[in-house]
BAKE-809339 format. One record per residue (C-alpha): x, y, z; residue number from 1. Coordinates in nm, 2 decimals, m for minus. Layout:
! BAKE-809339
<pt <X, Y, Z>, NUM>
...
***
This chain:
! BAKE-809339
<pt <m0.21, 1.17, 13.39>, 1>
<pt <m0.38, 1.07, 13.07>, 2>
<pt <m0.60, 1.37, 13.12>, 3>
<pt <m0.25, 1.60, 13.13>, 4>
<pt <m0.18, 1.44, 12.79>, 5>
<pt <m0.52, 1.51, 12.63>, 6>
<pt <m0.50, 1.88, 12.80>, 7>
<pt <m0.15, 1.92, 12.64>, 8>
<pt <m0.26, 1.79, 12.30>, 9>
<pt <m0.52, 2.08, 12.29>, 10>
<pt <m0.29, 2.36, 12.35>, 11>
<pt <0.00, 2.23, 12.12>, 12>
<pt <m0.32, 2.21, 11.87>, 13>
<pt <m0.36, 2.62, 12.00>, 14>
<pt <0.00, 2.69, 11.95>, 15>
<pt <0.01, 2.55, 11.58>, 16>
<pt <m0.30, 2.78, 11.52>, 17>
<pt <m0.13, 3.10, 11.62>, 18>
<pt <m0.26, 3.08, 12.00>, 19>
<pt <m0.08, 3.30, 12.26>, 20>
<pt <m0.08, 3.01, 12.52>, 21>
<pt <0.29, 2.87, 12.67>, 22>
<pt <0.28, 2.54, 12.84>, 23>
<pt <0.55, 2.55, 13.12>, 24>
<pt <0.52, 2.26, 13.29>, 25>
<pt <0.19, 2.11, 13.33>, 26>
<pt <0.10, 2.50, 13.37>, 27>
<pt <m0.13, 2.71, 13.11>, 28>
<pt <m0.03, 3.03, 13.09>, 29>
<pt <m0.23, 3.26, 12.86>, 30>
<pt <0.03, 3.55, 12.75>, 31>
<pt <m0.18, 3.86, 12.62>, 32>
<pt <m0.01, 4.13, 12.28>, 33>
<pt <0.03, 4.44, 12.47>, 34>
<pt <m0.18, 4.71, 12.35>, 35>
<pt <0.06, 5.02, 12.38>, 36>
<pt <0.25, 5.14, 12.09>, 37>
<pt <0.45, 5.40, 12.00>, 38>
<pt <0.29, 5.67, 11.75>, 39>
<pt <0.54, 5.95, 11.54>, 40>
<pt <0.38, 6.28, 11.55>, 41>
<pt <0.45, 6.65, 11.42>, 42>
<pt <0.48, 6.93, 11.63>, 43>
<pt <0.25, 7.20, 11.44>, 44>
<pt <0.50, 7.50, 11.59>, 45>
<pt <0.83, 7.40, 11.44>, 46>
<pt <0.76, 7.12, 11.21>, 47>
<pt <0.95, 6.89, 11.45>, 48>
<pt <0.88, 6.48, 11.42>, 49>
<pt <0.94, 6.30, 11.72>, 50>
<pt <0.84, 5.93, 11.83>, 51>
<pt <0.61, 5.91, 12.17>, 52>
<pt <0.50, 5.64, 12.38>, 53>
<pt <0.08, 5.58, 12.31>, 54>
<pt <0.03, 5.59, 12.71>, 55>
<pt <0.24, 5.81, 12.84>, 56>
<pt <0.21, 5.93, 13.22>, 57>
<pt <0.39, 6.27, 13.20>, 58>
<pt <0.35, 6.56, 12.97>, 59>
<pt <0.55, 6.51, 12.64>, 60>
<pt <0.67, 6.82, 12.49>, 61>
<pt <0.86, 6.92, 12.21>, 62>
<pt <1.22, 6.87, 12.14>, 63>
<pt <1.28, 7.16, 11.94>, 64>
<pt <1.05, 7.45, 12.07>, 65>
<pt <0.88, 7.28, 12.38>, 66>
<pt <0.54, 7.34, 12.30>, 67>
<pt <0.31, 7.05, 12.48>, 68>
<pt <0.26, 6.79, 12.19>, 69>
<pt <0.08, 6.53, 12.42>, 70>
<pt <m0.05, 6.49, 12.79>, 71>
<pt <m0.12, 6.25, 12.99>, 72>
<pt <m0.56, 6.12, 13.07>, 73>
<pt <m0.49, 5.84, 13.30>, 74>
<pt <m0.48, 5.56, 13.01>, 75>
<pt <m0.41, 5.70, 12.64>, 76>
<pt <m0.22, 5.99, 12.58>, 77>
<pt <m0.41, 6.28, 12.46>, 78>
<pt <m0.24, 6.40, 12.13>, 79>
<pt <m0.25, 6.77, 12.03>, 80>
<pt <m0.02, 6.75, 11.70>, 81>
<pt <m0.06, 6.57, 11.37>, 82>
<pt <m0.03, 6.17, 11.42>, 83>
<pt <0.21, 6.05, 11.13>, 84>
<pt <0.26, 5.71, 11.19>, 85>
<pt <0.15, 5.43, 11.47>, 86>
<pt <0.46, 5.21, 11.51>, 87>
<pt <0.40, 4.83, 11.55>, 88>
***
């Protein structure tokens, strides 16, 4: 018990520092920041800006003229138009 109490004591002390650990119960759970985002690009036919997921599994084409802006690798998209902006 006393050793529950020391454990929990250290990963409040991780919490207060900015640590991504959640005590539920007498159970440390180490939550990770997701490393996807969502990036704005430019379609270099039409002009077009439009708002894409960073790992997207399907082809992502253009709203406007439906030229292929992005396409899919198996992790990160492949991007073949001017990034503007990586959204947080």
């Amino acid at each position: 018990m006393l050793l529950w109490a020391r454990l929990r004591s250290i990963f409040q002390t991780f919490l207060n520092l900015g640590g991504l650990f959640i005590i539920k119960g007498d159970v440390f759970m180490n939550v990770r920041e997701p490393t996807s985002k969502f990036v704005k690009v430019r379609c270099p036919k039409c002009k077009n800006e439009q708002i894409i997921f960073g790992k997207a599994s399907i082809e992502v084409k253009c709203l406007v003229c439906g030229k292929v802006i992005a396409e899919p690798t198996g992790g990160k998209t492949r991007i073949k138009s001017r990034i503007l902006e990586v959204l947080e």
